[in-house]
C-alpha positions in Angstrom: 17.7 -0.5 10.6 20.4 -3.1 9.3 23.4 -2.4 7.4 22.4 -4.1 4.2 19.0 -2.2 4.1 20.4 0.8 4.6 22.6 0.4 1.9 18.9 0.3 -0.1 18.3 4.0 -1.2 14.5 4.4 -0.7 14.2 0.8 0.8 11.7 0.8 3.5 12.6 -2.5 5.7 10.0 -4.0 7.5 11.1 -5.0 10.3 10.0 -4.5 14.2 9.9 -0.7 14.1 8.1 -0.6 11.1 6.0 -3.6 12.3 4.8 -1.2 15.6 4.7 1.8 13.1 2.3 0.2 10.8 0.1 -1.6 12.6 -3.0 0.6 12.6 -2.6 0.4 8.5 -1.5 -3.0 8.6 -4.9 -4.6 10.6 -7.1 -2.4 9.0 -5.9 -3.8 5.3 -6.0 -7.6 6.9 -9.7 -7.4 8.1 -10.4 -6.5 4.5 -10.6 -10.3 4.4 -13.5 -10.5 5.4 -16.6 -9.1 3.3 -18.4 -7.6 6.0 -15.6 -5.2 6.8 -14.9 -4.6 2.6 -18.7 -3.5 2.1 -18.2 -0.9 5.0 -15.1 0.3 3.5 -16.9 0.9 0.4 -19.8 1.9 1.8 -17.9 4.6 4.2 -14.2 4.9 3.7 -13.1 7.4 6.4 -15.3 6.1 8.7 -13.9 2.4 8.5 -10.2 4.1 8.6 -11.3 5.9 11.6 -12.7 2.4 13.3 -8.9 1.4 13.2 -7.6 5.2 14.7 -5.7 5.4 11.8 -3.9 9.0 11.7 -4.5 11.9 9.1 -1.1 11.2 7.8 -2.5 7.0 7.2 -5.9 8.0 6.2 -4.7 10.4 3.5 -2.3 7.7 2.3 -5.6 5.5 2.3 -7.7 7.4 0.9 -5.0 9.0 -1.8 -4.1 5.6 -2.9 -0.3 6.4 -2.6 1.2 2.7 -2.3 4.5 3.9 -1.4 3.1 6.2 1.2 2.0 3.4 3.2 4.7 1.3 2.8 6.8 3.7 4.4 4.4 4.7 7.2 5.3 0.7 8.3 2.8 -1.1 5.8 3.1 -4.1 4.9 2.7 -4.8 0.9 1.0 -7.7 1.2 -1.5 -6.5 3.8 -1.9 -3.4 1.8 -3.0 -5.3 -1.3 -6.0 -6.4 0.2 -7.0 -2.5 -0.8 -7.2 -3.4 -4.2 -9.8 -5.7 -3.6 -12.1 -2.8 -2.7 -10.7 -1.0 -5.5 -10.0 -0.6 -9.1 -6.5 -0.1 -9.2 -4.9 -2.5 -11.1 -1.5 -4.3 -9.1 0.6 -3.5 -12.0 0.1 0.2 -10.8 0.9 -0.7 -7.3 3.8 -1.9 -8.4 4.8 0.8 -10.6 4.2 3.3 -7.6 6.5 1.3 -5.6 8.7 1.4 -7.8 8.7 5.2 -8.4 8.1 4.6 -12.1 5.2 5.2 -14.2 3.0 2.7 -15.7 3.5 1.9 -19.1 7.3 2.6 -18.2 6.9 -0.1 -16.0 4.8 -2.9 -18.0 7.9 -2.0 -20.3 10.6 -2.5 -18.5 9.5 -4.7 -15.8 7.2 -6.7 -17.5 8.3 -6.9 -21.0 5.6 -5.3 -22.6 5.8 -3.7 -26.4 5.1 0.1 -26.6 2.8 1.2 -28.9 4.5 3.0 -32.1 
């Protein structure tokens, strides 16, 4: 890890190690590209994770939706996004996972966004 990111508190760097860490994760999100591969995700989502050996520790990331999780297992954010497109979760969720805040906190204070009352 370098100096400046691990100055970072809680500052996953992406860099080779994570690269090799997170590849499983990493090519399963990128072959969500392709539509074929996002109706058997949605059709079977263990089973697709399993067709990239991802580990119980990655598939319960997966399948738990917990953004930061895979980040730090060596996923890469904008490979992971390609999740959403299979699923529901808004990316101003994502973001406020990675983050480590909670959503309205983070429309708020990231995005500028009024609070009700």
């Amino acid at each position: 890890m370098s100096e400046a990111a691990a100055t970072i508190p809680d500052t996953p760097l992406f860099d080779r190690a994570g690269s090799i860490r997170g590849y499983r994760i990493n090519k399963m999100a990128m072959a969500l590209g392709q539509p074929a591969n996002r109706a058997a995700f949605k059709a079977d989502e263990e089973a697709y994770l399993d067709s990239f050996g991802l580990s119980a520790h990655e598939k319960s990331a997966v399948m738990g939706r917990d953004w930061h999780e895979m980040v730090r297992l060596g996923g890469n954010l904008f490979f992971i996004l390609k999740i959403s497109a299979v699923d529901p979760t808004p990316i101003t969720r994502i973001g406020a996972a990675q983050a480590s805040m909670e959503h309205e906190d983070f429309l708020h204070l990231r995005l500028g966004k009024k609070r009700n009352g």
